[in-house]
Biopython code that builds the backbone (N, CA, C, O; Angstrom):
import numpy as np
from Bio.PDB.StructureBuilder import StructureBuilder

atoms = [
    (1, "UNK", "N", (2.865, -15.266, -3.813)),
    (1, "UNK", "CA", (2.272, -14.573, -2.695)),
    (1, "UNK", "C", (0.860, -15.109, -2.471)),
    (1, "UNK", "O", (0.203, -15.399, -3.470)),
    (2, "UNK", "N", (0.500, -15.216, -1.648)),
    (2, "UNK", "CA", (-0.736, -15.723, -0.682)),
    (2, "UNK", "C", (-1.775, -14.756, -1.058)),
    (2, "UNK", "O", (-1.509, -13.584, -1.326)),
    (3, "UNK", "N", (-2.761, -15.168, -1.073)),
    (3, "UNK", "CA", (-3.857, -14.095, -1.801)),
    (3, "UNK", "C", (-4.388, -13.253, -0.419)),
    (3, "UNK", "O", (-4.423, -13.871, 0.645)),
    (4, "UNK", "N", (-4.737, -12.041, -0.459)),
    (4, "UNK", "CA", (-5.395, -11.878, 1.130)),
    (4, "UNK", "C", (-7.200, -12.087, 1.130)),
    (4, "UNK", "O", (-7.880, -11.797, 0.146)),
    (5, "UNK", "N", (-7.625, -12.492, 2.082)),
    (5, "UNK", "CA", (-8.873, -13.290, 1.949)),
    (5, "UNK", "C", (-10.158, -12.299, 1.810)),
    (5, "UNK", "O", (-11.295, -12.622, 1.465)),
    (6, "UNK", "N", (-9.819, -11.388, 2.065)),
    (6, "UNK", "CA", (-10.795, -9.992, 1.082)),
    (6, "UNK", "C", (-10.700, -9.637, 0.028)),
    (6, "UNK", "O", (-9.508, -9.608, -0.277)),
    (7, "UNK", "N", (-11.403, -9.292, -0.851)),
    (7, "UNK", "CA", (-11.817, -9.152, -2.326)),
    (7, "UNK", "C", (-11.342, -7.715, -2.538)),
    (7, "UNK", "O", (-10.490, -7.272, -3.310)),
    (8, "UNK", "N", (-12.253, -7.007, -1.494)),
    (8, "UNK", "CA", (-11.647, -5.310, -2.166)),
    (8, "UNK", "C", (-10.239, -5.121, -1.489)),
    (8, "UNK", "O", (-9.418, -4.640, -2.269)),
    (9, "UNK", "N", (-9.860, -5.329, -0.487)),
    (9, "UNK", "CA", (-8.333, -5.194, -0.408)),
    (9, "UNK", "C", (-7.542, -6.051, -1.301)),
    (9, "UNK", "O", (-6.509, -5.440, -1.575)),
    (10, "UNK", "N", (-7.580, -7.364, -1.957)),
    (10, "UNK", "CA", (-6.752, -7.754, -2.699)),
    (10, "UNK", "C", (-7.142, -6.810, -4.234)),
    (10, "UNK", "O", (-6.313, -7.038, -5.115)),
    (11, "UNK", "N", (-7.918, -6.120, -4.521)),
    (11, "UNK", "CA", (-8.135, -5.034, -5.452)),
    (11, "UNK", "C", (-7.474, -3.973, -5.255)),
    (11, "UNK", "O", (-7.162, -3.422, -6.311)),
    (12, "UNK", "N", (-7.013, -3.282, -4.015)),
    (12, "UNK", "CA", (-6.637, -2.375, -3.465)),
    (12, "UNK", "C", (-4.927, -2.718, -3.829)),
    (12, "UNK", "O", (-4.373, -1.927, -4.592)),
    (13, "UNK", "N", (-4.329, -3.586, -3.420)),
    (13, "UNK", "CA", (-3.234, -4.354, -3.226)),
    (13, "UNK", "C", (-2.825, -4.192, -5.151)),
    (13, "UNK", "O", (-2.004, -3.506, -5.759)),
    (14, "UNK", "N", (-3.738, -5.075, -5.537)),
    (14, "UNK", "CA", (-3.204, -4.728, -7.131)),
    (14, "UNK", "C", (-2.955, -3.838, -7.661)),
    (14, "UNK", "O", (-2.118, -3.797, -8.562)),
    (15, "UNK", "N", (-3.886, -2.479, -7.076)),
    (15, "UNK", "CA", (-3.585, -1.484, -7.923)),
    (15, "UNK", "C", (-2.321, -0.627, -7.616)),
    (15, "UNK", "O", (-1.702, 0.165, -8.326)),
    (16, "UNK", "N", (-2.094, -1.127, -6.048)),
    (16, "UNK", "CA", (-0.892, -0.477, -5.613)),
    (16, "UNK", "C", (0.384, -1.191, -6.084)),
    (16, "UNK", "O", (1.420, -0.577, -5.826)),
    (17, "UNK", "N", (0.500, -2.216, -6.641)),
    (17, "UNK", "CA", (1.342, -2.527, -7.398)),
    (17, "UNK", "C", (1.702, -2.421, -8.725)),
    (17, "UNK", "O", (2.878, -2.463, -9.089)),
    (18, "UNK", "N", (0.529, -2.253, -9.661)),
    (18, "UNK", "CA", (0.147, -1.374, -10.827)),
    (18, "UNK", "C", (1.292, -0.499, -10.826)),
    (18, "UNK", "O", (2.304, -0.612, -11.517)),
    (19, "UNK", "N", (0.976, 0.524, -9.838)),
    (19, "UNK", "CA", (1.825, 2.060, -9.492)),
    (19, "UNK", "C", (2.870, 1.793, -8.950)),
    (19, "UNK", "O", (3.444, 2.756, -8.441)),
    (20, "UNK", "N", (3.398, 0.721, -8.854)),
    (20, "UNK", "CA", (4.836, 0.527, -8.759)),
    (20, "UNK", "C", (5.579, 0.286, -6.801)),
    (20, "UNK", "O", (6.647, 0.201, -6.195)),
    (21, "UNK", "N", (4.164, 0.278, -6.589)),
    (21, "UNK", "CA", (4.231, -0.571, -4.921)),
    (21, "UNK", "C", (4.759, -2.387, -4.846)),
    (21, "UNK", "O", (4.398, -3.332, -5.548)),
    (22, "UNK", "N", (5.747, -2.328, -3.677)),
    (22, "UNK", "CA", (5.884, -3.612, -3.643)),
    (22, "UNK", "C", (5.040, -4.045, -2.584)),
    (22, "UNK", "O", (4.815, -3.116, -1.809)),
    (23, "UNK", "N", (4.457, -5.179, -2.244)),
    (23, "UNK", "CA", (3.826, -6.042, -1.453)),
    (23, "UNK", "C", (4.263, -7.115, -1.047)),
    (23, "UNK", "O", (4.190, -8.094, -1.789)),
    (24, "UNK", "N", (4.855, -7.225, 0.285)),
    (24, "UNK", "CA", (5.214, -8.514, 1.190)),
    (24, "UNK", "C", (4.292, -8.890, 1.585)),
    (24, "UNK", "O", (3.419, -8.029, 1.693)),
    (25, "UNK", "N", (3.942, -10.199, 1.992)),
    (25, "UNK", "CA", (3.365, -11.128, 2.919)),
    (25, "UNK", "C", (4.275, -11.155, 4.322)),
    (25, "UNK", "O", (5.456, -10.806, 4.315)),
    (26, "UNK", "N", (3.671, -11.553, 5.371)),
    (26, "UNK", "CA", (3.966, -10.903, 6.970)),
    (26, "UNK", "C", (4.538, -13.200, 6.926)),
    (26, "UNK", "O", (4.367, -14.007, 6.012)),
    (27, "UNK", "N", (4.845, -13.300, 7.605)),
    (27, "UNK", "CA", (5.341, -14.719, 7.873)),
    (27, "UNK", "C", (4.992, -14.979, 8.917)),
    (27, "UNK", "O", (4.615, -16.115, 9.204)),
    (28, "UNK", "N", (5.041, -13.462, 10.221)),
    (28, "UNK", "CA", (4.567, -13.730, 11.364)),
    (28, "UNK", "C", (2.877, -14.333, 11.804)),
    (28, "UNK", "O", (2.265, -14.696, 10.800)),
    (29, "UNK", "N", (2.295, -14.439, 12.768)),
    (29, "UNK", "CA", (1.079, -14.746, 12.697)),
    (29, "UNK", "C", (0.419, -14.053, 13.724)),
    (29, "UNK", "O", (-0.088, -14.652, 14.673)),
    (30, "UNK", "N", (0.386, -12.574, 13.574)),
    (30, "UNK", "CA", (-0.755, -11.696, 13.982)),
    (30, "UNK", "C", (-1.487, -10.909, 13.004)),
    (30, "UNK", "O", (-1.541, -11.306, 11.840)),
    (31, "UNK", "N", (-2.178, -9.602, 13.437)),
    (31, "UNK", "CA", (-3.380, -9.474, 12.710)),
    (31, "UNK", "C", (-2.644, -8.773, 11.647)),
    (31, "UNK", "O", (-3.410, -8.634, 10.694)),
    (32, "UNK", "N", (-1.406, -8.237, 11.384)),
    (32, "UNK", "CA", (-0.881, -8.191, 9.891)),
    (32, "UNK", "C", (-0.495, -8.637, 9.190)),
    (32, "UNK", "O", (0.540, -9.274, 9.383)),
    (33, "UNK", "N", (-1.219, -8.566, 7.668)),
    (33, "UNK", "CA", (-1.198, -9.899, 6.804)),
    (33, "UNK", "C", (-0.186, -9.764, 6.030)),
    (33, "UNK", "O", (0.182, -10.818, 5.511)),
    (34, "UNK", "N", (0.619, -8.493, 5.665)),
    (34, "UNK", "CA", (1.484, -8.032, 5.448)),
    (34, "UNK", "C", (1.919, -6.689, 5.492)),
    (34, "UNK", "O", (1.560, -5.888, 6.355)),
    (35, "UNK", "N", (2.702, -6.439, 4.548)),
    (35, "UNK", "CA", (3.101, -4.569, 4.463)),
    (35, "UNK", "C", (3.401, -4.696, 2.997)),
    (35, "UNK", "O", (3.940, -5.601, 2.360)),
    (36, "UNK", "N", (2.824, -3.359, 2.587)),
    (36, "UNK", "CA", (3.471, -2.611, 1.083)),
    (36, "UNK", "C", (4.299, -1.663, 0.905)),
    (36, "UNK", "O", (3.916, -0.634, 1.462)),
    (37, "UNK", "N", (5.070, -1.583, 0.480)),
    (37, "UNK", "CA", (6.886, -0.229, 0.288)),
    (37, "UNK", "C", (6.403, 0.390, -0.883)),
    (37, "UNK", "O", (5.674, -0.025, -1.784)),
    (38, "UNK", "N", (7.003, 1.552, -0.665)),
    (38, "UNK", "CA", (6.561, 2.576, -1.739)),
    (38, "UNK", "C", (8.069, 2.541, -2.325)),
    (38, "UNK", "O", (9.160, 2.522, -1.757)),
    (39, "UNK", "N", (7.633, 2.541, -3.908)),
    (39, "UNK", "CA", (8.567, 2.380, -4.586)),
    (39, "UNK", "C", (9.926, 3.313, -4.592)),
    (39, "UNK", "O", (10.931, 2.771, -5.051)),
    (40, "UNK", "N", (10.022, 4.458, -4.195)),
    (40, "UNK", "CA", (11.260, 4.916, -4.104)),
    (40, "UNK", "C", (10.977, 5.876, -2.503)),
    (40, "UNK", "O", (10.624, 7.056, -2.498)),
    (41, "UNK", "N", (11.204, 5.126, -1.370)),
    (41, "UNK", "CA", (11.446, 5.375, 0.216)),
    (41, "UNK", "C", (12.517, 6.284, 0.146)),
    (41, "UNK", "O", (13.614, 5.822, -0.167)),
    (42, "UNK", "N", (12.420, 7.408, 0.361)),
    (42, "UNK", "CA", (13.673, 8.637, 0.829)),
    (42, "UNK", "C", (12.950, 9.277, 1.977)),
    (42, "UNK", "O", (11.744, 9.465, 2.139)),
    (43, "UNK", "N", (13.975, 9.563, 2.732)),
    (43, "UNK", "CA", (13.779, 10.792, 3.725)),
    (43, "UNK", "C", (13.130, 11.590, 3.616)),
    (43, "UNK", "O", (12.371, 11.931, 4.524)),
    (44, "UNK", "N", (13.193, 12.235, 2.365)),
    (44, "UNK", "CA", (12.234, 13.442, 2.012)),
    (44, "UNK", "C", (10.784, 13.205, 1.323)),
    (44, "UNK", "O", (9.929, 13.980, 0.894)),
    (45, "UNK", "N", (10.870, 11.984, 1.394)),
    (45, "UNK", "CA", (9.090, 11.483, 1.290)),
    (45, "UNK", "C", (8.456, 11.529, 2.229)),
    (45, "UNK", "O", (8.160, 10.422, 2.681)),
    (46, "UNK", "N", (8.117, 12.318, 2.723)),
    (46, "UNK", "CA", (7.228, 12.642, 4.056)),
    (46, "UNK", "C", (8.197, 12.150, 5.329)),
    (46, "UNK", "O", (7.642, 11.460, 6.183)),
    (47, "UNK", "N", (9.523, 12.446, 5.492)),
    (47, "UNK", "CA", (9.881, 12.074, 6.361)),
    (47, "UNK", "C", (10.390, 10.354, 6.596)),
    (47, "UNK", "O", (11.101, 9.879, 7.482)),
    (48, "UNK", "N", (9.545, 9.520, 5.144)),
    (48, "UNK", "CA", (9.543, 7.886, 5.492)),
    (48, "UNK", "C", (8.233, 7.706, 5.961)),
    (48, "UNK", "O", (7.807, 6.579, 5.705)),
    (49, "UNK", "N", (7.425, 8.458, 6.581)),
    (49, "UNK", "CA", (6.425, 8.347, 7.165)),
    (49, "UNK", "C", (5.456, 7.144, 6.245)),
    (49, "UNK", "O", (5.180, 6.132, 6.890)),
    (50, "UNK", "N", (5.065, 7.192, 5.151)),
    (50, "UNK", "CA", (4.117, 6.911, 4.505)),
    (50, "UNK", "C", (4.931, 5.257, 3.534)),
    (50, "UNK", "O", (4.533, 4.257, 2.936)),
    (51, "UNK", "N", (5.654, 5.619, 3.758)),
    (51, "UNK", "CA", (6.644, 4.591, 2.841)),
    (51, "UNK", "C", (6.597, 3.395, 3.174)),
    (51, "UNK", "O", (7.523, 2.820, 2.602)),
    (52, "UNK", "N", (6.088, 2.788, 3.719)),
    (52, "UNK", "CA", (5.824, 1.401, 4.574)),
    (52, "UNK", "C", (4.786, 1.511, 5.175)),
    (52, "UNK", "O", (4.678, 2.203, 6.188)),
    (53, "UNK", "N", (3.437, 0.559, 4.427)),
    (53, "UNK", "CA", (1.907, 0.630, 5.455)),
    (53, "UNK", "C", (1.186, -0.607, 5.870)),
    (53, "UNK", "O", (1.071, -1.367, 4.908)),
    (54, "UNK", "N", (0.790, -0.960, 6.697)),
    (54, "UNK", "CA", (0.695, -2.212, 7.131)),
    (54, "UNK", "C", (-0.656, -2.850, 6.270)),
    (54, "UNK", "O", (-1.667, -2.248, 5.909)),
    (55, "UNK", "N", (-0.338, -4.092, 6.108)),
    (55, "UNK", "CA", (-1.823, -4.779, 5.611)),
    (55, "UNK", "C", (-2.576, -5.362, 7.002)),
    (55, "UNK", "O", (-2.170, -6.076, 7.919)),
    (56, "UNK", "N", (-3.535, -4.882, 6.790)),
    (56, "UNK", "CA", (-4.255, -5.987, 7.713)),
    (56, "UNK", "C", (-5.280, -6.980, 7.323)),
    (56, "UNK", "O", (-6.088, -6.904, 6.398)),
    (57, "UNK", "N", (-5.115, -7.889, 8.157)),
    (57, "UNK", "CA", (-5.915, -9.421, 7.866)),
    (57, "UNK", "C", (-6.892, -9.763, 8.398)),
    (57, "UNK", "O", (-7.465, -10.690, 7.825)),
    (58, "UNK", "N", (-7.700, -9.118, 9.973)),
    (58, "UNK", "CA", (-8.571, -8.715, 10.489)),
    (58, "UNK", "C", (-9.178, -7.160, 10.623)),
    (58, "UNK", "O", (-8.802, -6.305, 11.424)),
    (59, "UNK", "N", (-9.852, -7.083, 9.970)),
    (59, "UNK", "CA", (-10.240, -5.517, 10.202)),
    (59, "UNK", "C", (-11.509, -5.287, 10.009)),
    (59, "UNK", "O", (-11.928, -5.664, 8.914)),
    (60, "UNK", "N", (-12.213, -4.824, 10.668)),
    (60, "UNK", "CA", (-13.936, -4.519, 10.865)),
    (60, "UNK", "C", (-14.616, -4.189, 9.632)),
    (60, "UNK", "O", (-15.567, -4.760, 9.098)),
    (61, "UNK", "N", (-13.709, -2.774, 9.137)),
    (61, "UNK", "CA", (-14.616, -2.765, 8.035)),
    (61, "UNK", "C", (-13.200, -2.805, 7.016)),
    (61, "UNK", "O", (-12.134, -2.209, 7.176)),
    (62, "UNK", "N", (-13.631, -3.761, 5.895)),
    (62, "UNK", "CA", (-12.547, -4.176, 4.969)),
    (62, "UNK", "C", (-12.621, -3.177, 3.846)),
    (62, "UNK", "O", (-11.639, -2.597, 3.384)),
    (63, "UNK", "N", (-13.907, -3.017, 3.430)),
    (63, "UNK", "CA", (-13.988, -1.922, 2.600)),
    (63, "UNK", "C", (-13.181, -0.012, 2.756)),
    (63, "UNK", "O", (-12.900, 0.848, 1.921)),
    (64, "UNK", "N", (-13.090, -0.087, 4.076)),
    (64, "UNK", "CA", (-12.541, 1.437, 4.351)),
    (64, "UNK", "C", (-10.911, 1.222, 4.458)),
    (64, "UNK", "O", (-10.101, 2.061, 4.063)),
    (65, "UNK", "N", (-10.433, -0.528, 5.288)),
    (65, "UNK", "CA", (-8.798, -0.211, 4.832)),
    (65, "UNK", "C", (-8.395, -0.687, 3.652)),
    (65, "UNK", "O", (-7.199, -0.937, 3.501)),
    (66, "UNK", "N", (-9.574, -0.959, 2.309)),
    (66, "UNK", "CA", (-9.072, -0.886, 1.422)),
    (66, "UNK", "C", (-9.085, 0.281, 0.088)),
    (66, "UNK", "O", (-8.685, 0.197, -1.073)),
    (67, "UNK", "N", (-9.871, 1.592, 1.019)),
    (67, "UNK", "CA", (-9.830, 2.875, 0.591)),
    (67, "UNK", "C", (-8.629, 3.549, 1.254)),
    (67, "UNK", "O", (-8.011, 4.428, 0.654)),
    (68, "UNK", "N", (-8.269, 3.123, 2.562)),
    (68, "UNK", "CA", (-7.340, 3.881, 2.751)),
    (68, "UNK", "C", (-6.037, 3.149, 2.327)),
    (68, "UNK", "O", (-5.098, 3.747, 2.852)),
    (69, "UNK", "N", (-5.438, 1.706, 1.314)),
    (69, "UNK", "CA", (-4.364, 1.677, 0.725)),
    (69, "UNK", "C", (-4.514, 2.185, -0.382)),
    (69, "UNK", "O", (-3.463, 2.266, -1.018)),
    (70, "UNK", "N", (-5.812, 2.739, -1.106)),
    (70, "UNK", "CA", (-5.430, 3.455, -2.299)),
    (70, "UNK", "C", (-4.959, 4.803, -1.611)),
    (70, "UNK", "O", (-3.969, 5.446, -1.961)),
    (71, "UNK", "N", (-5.771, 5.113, -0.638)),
    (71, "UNK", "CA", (-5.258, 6.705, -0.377)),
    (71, "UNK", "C", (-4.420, 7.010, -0.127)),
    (71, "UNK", "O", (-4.135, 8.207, -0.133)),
    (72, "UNK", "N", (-3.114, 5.517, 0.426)),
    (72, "UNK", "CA", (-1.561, 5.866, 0.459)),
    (72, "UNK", "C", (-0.834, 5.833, -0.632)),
    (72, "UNK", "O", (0.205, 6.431, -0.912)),
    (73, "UNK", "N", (-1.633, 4.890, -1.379)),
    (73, "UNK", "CA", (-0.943, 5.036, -3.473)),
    (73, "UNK", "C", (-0.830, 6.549, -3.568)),
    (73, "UNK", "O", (0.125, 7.317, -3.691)),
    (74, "UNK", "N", (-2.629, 6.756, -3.432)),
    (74, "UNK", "CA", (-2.062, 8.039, -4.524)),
    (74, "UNK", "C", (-1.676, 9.252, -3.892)),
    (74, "UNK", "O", (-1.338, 10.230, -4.559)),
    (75, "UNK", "N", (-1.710, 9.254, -2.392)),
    (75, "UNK", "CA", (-0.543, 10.286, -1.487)),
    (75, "UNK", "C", (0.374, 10.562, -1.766)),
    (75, "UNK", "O", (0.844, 11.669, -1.500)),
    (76, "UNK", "N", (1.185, 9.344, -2.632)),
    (76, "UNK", "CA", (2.652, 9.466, -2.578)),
    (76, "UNK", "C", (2.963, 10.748, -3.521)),
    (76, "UNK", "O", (2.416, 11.307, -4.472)),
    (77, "UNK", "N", (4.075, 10.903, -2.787)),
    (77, "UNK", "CA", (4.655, 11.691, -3.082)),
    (77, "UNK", "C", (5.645, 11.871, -4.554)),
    (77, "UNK", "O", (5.584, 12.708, -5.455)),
    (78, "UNK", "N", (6.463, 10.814, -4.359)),
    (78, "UNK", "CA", (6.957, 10.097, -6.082)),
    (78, "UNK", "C", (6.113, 10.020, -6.783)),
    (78, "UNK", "O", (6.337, 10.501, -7.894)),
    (79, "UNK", "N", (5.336, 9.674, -6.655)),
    (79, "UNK", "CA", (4.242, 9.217, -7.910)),
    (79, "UNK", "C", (3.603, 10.173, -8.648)),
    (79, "UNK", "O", (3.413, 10.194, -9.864)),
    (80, "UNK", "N", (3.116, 11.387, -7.355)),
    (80, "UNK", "CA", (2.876, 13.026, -7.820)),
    (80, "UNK", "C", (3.305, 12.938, -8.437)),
    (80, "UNK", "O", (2.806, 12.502, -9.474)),
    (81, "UNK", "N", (4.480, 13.241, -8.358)),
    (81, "UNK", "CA", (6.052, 13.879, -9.147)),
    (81, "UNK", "C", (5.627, 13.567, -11.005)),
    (81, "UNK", "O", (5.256, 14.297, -11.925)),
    (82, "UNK", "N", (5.872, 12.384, -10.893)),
    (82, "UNK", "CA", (5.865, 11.497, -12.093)),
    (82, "UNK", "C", (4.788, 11.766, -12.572)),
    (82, "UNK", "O", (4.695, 11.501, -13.770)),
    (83, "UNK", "N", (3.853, 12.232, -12.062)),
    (83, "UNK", "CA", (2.604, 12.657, -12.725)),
    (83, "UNK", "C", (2.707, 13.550, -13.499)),
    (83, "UNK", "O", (2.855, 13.341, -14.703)),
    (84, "UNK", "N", (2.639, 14.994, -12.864)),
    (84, "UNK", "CA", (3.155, 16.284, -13.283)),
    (84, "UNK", "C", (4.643, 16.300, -13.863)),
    (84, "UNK", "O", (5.287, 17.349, -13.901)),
    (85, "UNK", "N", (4.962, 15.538, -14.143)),
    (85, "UNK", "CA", (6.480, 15.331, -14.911)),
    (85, "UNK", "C", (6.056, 15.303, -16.527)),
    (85, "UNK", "O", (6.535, 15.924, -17.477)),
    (86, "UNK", "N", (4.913, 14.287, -16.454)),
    (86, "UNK", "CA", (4.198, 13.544, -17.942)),
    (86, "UNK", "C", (3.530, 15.177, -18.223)),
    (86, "UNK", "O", (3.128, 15.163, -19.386)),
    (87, "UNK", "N", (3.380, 15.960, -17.870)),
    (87, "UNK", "CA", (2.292, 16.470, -18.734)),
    (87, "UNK", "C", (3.126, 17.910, -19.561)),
    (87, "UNK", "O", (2.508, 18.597, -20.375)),
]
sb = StructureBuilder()
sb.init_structure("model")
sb.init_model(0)
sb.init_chain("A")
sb.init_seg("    ")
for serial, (resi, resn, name, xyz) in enumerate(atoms, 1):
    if name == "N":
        sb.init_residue(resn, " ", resi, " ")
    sb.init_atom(name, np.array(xyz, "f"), 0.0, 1.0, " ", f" {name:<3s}", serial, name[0])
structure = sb.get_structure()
């Protein structure tokens, strides 16, 4: 995979894979650099809503969409789960 050319989103990106996010690269050539899948996509994960989030490759401020892919990590809903499962 292609590195993405920001520092704190490719930080962002790792950790969401850490937690068991997958990360595609986009092949196409607009301003998304890719998308990340949440590791177990059901219906009843918010609907699907959250389960697929776009990367972007131009974005103003890089630092805030790479606060908001942690804030879809740790949204998830599965991952809750698994949290409060451990304790």
């Amino acid at each position: 995979m292609k590195k993405h050319p920001n520092k704190e989103i490719r930080e962002a990106l790792a950790y969401a894979i850490q937690q068991g996010w997958t990360v595609k690269e986009s092949n196409a050539r607009s301003h998304s650099w890719g998308k990340m899948y949440c590791p177990n996509p059901s219906h009843e994960c918010r609907c699907g809503e959250f389960c697929i989030a776009s990367i972007w490759s131009t974005q103003k401020n890089p630092s805030n969409h790479a606060k908001q892919i942690k804030r879809i990590v740790n949204n998830c809903i599965y991952l809750n789960q698994e949290k409060l499962g451990d304790n």
